[in-house]
Backbone as XML, in Angstrom:
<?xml version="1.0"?>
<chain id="A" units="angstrom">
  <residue number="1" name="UNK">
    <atom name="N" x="0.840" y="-1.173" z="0.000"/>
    <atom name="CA" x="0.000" y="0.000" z="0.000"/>
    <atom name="C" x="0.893" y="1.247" z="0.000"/>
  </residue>
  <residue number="2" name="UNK">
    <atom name="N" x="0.327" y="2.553" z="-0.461"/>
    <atom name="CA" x="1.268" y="3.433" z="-0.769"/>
    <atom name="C" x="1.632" y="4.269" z="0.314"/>
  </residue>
  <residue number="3" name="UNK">
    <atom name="N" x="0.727" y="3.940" z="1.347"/>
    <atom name="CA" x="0.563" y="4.813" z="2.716"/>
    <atom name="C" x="1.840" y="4.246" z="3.363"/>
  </residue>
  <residue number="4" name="UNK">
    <atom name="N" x="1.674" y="2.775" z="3.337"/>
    <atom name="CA" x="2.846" y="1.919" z="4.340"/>
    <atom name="C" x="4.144" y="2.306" z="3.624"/>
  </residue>
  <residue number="5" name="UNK">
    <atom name="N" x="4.416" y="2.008" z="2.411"/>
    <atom name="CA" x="5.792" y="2.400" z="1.844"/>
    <atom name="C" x="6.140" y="3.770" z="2.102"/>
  </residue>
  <residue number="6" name="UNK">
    <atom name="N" x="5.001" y="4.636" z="2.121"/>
    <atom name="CA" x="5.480" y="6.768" z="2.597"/>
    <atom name="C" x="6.218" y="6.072" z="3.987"/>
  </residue>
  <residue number="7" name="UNK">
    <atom name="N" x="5.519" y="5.701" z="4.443"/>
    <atom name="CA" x="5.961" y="5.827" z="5.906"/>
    <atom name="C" x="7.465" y="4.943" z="6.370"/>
  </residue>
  <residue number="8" name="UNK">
    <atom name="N" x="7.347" y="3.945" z="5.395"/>
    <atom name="CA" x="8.445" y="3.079" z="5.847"/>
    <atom name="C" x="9.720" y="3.939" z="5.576"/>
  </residue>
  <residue number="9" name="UNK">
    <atom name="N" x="9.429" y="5.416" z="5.234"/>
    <atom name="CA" x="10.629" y="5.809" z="4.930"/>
    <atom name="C" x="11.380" y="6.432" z="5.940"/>
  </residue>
  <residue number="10" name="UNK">
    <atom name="N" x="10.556" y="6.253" z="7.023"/>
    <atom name="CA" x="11.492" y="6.963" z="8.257"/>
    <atom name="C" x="10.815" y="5.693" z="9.134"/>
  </residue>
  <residue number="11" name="UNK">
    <atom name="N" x="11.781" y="4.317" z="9.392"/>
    <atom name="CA" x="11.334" y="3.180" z="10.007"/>
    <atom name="C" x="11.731" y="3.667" z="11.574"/>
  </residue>
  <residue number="12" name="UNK">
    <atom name="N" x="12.101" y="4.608" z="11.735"/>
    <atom name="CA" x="12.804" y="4.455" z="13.444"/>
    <atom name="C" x="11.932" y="5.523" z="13.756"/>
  </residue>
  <residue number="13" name="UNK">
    <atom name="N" x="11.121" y="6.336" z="13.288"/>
    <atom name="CA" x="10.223" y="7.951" z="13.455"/>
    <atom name="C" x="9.075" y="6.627" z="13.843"/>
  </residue>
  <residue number="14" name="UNK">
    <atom name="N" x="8.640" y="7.024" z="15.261"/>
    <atom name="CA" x="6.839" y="6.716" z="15.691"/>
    <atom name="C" x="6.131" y="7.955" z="15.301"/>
  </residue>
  <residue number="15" name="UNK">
    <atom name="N" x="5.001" y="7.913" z="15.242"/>
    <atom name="CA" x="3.980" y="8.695" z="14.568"/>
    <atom name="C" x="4.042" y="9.417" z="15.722"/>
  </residue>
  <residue number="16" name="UNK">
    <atom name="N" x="3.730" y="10.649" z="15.159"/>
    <atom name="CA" x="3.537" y="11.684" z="16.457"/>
    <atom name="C" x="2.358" y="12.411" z="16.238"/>
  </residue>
  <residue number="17" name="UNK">
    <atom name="N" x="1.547" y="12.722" z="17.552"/>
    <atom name="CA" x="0.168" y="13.795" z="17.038"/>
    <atom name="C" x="0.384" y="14.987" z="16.240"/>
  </residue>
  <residue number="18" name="UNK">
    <atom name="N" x="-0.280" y="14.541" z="15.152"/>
    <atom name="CA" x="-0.233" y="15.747" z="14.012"/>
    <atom name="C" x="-0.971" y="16.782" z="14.774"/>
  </residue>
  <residue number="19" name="UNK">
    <atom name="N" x="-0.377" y="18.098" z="14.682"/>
    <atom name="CA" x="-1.609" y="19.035" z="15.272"/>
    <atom name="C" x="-2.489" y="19.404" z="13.946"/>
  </residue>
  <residue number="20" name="UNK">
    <atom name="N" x="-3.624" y="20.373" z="14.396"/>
    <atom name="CA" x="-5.014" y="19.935" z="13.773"/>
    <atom name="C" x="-5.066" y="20.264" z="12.320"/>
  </residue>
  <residue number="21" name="UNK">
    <atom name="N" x="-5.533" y="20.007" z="11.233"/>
    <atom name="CA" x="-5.209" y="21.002" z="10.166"/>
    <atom name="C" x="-6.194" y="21.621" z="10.209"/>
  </residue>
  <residue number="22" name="UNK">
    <atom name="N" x="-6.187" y="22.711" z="9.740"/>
    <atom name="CA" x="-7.206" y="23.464" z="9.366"/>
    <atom name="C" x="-8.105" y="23.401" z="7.996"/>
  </residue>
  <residue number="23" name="UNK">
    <atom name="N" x="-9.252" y="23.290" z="8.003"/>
    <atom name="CA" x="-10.348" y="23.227" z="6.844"/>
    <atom name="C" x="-9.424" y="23.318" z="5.332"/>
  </residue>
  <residue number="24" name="UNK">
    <atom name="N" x="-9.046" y="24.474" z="5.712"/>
    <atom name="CA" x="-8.389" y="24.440" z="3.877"/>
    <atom name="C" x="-7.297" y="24.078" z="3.277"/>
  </residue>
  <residue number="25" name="UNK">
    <atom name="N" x="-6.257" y="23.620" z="5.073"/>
    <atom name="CA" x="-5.247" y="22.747" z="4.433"/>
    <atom name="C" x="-5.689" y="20.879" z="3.747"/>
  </residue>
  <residue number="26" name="UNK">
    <atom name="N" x="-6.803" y="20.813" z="4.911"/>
    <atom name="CA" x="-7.498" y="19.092" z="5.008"/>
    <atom name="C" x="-7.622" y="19.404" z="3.070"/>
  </residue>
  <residue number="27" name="UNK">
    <atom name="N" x="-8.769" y="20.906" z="2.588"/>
    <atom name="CA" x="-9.357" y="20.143" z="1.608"/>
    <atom name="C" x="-7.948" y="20.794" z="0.315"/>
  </residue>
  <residue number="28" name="UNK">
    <atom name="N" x="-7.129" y="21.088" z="0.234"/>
    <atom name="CA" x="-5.250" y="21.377" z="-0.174"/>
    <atom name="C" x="-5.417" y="19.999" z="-0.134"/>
  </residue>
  <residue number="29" name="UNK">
    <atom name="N" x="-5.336" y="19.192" z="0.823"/>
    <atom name="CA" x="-4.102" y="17.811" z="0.441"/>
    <atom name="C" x="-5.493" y="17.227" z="0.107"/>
  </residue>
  <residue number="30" name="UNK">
    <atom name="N" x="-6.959" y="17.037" z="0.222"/>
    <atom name="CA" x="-7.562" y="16.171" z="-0.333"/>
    <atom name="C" x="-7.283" y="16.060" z="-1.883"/>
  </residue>
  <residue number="31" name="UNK">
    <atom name="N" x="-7.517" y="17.168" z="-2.337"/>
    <atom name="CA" x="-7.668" y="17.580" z="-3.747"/>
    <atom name="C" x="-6.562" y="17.296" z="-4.246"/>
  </residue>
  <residue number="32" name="UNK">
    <atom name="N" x="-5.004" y="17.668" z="-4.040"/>
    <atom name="CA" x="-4.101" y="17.084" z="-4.583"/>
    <atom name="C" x="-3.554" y="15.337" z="-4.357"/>
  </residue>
  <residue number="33" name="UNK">
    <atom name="N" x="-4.890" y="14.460" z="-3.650"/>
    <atom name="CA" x="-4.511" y="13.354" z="-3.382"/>
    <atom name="C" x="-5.231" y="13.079" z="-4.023"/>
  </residue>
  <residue number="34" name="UNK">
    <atom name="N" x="-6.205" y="13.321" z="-4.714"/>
    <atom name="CA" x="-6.893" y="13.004" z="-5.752"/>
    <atom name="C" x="-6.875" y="13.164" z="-7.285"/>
  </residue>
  <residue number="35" name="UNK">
    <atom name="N" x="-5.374" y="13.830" z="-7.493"/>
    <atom name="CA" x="-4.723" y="13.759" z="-8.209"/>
    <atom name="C" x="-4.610" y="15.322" z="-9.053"/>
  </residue>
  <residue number="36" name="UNK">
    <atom name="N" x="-5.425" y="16.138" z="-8.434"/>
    <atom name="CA" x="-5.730" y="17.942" z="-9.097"/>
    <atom name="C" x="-4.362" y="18.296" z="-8.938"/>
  </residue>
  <residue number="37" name="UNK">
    <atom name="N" x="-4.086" y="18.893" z="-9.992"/>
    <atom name="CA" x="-2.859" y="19.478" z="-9.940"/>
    <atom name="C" x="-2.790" y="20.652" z="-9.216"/>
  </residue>
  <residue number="38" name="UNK">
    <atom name="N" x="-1.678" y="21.695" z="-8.692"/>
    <atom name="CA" x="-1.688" y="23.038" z="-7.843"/>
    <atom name="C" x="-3.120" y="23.388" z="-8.678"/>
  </residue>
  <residue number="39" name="UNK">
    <atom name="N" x="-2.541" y="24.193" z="-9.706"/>
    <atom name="CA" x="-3.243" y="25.328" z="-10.485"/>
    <atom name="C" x="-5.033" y="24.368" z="-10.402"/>
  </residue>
  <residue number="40" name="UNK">
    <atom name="N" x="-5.458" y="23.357" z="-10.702"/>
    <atom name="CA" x="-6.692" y="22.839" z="-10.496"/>
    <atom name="C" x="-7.259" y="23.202" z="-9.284"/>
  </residue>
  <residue number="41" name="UNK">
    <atom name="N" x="-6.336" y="22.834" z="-8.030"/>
    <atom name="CA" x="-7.054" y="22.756" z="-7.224"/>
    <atom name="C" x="-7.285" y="23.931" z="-6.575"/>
  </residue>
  <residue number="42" name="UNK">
    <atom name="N" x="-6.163" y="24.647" z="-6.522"/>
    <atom name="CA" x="-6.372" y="26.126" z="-6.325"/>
    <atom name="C" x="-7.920" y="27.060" z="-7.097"/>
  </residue>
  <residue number="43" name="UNK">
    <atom name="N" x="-8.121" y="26.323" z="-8.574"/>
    <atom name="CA" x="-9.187" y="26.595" z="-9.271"/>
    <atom name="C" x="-10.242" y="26.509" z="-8.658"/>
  </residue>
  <residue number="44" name="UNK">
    <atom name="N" x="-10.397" y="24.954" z="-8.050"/>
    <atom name="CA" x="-11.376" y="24.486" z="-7.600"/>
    <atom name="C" x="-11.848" y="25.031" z="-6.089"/>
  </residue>
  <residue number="45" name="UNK">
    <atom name="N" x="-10.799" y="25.653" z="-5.438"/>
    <atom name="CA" x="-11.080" y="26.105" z="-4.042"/>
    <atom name="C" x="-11.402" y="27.527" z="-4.261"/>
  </residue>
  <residue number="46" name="UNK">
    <atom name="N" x="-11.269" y="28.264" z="-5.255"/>
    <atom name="CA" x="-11.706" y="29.601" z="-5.807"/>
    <atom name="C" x="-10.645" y="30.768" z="-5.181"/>
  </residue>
  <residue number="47" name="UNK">
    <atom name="N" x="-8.915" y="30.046" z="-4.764"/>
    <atom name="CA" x="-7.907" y="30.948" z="-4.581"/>
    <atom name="C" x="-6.645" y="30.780" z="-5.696"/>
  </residue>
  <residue number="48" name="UNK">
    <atom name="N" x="-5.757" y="31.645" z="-5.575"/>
    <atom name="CA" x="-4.199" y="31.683" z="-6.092"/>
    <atom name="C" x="-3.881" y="30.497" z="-5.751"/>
  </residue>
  <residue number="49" name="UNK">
    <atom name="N" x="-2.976" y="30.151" z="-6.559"/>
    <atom name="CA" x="-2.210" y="29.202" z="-6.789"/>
    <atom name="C" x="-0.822" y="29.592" z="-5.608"/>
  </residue>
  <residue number="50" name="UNK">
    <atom name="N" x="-0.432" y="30.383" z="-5.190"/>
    <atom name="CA" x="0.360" y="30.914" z="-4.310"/>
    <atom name="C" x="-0.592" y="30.527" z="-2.957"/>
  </residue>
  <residue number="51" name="UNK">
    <atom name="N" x="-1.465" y="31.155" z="-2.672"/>
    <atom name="CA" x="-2.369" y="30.555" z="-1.375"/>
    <atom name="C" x="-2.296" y="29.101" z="-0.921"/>
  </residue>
  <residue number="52" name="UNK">
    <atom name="N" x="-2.617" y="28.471" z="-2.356"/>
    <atom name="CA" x="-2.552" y="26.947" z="-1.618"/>
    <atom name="C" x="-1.313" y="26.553" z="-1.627"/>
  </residue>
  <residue number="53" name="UNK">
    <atom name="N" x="0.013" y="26.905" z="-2.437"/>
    <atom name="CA" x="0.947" y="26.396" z="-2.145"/>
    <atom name="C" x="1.369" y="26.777" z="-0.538"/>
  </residue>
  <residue number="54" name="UNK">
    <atom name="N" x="0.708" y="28.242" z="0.261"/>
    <atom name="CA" x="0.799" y="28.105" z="1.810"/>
    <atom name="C" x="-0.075" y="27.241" z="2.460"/>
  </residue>
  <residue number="55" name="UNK">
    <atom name="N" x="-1.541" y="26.763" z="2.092"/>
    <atom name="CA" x="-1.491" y="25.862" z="2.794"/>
    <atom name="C" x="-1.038" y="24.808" z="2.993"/>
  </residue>
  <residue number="56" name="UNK">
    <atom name="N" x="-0.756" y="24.053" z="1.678"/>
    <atom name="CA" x="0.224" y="22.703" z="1.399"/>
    <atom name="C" x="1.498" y="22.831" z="2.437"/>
  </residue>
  <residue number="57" name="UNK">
    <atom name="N" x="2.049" y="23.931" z="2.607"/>
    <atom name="CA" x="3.238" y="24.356" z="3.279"/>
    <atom name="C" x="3.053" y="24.061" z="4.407"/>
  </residue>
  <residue number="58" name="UNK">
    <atom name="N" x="1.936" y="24.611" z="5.192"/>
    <atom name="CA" x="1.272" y="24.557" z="6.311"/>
    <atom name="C" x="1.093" y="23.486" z="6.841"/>
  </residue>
  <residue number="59" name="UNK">
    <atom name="N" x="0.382" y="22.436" z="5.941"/>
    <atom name="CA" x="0.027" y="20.985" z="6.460"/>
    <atom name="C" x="1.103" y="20.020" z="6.378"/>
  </residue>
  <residue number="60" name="UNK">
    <atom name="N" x="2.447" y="20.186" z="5.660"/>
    <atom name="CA" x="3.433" y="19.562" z="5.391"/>
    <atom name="C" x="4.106" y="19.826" z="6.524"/>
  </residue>
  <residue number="61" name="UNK">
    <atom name="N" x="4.211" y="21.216" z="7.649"/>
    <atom name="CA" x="5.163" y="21.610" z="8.531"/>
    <atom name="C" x="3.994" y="20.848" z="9.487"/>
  </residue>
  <residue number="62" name="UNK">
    <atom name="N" x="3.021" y="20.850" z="9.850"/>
    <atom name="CA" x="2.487" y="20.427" z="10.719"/>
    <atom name="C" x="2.533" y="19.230" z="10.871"/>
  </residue>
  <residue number="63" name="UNK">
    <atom name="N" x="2.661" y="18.338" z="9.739"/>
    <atom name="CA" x="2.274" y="16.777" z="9.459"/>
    <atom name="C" x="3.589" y="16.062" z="9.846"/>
  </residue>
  <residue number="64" name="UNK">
    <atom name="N" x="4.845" y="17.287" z="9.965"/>
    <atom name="CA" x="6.108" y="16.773" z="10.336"/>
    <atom name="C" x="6.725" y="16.003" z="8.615"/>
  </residue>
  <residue number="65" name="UNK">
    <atom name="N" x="6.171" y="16.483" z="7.437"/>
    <atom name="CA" x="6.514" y="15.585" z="6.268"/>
    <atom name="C" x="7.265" y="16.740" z="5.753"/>
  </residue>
  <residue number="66" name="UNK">
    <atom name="N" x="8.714" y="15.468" z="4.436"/>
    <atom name="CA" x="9.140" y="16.101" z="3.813"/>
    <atom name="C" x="8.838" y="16.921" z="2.437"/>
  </residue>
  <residue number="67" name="UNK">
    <atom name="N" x="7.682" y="16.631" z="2.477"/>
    <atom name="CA" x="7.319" y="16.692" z="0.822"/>
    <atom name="C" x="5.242" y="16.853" z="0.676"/>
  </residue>
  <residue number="68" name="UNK">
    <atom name="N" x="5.344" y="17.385" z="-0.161"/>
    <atom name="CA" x="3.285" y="17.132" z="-0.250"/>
    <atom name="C" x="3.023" y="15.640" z="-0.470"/>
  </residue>
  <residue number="69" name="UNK">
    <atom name="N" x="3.654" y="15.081" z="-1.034"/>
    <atom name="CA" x="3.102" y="13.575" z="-1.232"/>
    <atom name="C" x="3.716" y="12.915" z="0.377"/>
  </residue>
  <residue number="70" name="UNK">
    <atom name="N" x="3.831" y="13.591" z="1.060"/>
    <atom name="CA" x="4.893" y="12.926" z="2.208"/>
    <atom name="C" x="3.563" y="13.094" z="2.973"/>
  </residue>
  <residue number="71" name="UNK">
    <atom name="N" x="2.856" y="14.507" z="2.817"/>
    <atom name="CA" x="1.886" y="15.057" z="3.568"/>
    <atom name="C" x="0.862" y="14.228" z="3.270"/>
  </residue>
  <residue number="72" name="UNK">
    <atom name="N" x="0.559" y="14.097" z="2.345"/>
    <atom name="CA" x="-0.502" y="13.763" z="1.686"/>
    <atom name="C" x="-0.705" y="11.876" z="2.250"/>
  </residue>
  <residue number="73" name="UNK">
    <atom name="N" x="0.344" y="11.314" z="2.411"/>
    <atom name="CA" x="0.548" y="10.273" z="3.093"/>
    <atom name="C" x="0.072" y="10.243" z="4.256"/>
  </residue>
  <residue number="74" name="UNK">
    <atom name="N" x="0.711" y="10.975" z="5.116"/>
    <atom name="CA" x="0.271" y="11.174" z="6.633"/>
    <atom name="C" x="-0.679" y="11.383" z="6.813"/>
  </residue>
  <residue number="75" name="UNK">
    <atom name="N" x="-1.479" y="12.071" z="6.005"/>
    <atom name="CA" x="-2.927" y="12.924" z="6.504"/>
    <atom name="C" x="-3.776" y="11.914" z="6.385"/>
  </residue>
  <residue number="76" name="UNK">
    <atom name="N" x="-3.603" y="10.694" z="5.292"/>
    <atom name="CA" x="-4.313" y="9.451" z="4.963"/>
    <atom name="C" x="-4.293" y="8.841" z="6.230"/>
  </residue>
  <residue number="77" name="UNK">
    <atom name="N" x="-2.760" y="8.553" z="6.276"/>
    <atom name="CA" x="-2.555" y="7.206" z="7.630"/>
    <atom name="C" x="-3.153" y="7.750" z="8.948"/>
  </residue>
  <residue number="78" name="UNK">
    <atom name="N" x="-3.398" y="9.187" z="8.893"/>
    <atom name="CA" x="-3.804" y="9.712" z="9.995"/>
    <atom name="C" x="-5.231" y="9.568" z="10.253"/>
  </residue>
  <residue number="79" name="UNK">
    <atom name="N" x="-5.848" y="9.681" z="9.479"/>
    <atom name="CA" x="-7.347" y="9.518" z="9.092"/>
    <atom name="C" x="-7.657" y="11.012" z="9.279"/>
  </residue>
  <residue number="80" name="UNK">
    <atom name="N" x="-6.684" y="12.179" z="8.310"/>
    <atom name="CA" x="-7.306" y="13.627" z="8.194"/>
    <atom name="C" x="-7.892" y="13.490" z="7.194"/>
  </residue>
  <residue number="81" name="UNK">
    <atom name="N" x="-7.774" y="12.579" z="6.303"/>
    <atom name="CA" x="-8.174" y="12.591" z="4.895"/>
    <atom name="C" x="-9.232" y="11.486" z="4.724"/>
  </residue>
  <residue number="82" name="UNK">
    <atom name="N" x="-10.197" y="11.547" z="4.195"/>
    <atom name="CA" x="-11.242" y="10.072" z="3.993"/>
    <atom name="C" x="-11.272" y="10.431" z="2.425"/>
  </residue>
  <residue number="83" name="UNK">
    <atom name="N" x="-11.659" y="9.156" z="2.085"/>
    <atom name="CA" x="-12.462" y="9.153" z="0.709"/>
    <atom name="C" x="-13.551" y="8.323" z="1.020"/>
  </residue>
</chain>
Protein backbone atom coordinates (compact mmCIF):
# COMPACT_ATOMS: atom_id res chain seq x y z
CA UNK A 1 0.00 0.00 0.00
CA UNK A 2 1.27 3.43 -0.77
CA UNK A 3 0.56 4.81 2.72
CA UNK A 4 2.85 1.92 4.34
CA UNK A 5 5.79 2.40 1.84
CA UNK A 6 5.48 6.77 2.60
CA UNK A 7 5.96 5.83 5.91
CA UNK A 8 8.45 3.08 5.85
CA UNK A 9 10.63 5.81 4.93
CA UNK A 10 11.49 6.96 8.26
CA UNK A 11 11.33 3.18 10.01
CA UNK A 12 12.80 4.46 13.44
CA UNK A 13 10.22 7.95 13.45
CA UNK A 14 6.84 6.72 15.69
CA UNK A 15 3.98 8.70 14.57
CA UNK A 16 3.54 11.68 16.46
CA UNK A 17 0.17 13.80 17.04
CA UNK A 18 -0.23 15.75 14.01
CA UNK A 19 -1.61 19.04 15.27
CA UNK A 20 -5.01 19.93 13.77
CA UNK A 21 -5.21 21.00 10.17
CA UNK A 22 -7.21 23.46 9.37
CA UNK A 23 -10.35 23.23 6.84
CA UNK A 24 -8.39 24.44 3.88
CA UNK A 25 -5.25 22.75 4.43
CA UNK A 26 -7.50 19.09 5.01
CA UNK A 27 -9.36 20.14 1.61
CA UNK A 28 -5.25 21.38 -0.17
CA UNK A 29 -4.10 17.81 0.44
CA UNK A 30 -7.56 16.17 -0.33
CA UNK A 31 -7.67 17.58 -3.75
CA UNK A 32 -4.10 17.08 -4.58
CA UNK A 33 -4.51 13.35 -3.38
CA UNK A 34 -6.89 13.00 -5.75
CA UNK A 35 -4.72 13.76 -8.21
CA UNK A 36 -5.73 17.94 -9.10
CA UNK A 37 -2.86 19.48 -9.94
CA UNK A 38 -1.69 23.04 -7.84
CA UNK A 39 -3.24 25.33 -10.48
CA UNK A 40 -6.69 22.84 -10.50
CA UNK A 41 -7.05 22.76 -7.22
CA UNK A 42 -6.37 26.13 -6.32
CA UNK A 43 -9.19 26.60 -9.27
CA UNK A 44 -11.38 24.49 -7.60
CA UNK A 45 -11.08 26.10 -4.04
CA UNK A 46 -11.71 29.60 -5.81
CA UNK A 47 -7.91 30.95 -4.58
CA UNK A 48 -4.20 31.68 -6.09
CA UNK A 49 -2.21 29.20 -6.79
CA UNK A 50 0.36 30.91 -4.31
CA UNK A 51 -2.37 30.55 -1.38
CA UNK A 52 -2.55 26.95 -1.62
CA UNK A 53 0.95 26.40 -2.14
CA UNK A 54 0.80 28.10 1.81
CA UNK A 55 -1.49 25.86 2.79
CA UNK A 56 0.22 22.70 1.40
CA UNK A 57 3.24 24.36 3.28
CA UNK A 58 1.27 24.56 6.31
CA UNK A 59 0.03 20.99 6.46
CA UNK A 60 3.43 19.56 5.39
CA UNK A 61 5.16 21.61 8.53
CA UNK A 62 2.49 20.43 10.72
CA UNK A 63 2.27 16.78 9.46
CA UNK A 64 6.11 16.77 10.34
CA UNK A 65 6.51 15.58 6.27
CA UNK A 66 9.14 16.10 3.81
CA UNK A 67 7.32 16.69 0.82
CA UNK A 68 3.29 17.13 -0.25
CA UNK A 69 3.10 13.57 -1.23
CA UNK A 70 4.89 12.93 2.21
CA UNK A 71 1.89 15.06 3.57
CA UNK A 72 -0.50 13.76 1.69
CA UNK A 73 0.55 10.27 3.09
CA UNK A 74 0.27 11.17 6.63
CA UNK A 75 -2.93 12.92 6.50
CA UNK A 76 -4.31 9.45 4.96
CA UNK A 77 -2.55 7.21 7.63
CA UNK A 78 -3.80 9.71 10.00
CA UNK A 79 -7.35 9.52 9.09
CA UNK A 80 -7.31 13.63 8.19
CA UNK A 81 -8.17 12.59 4.89
CA UNK A 82 -11.24 10.07 3.99
CA UNK A 83 -12.46 9.15 0.71
Amino acid sequence: MFNKKALELEPDKSAEPAQSLSLRETETLTLLSLGYSRAQAANTMGISEHTLRAYAESARYKLGAVNTIHAVAAAISRGLIVF
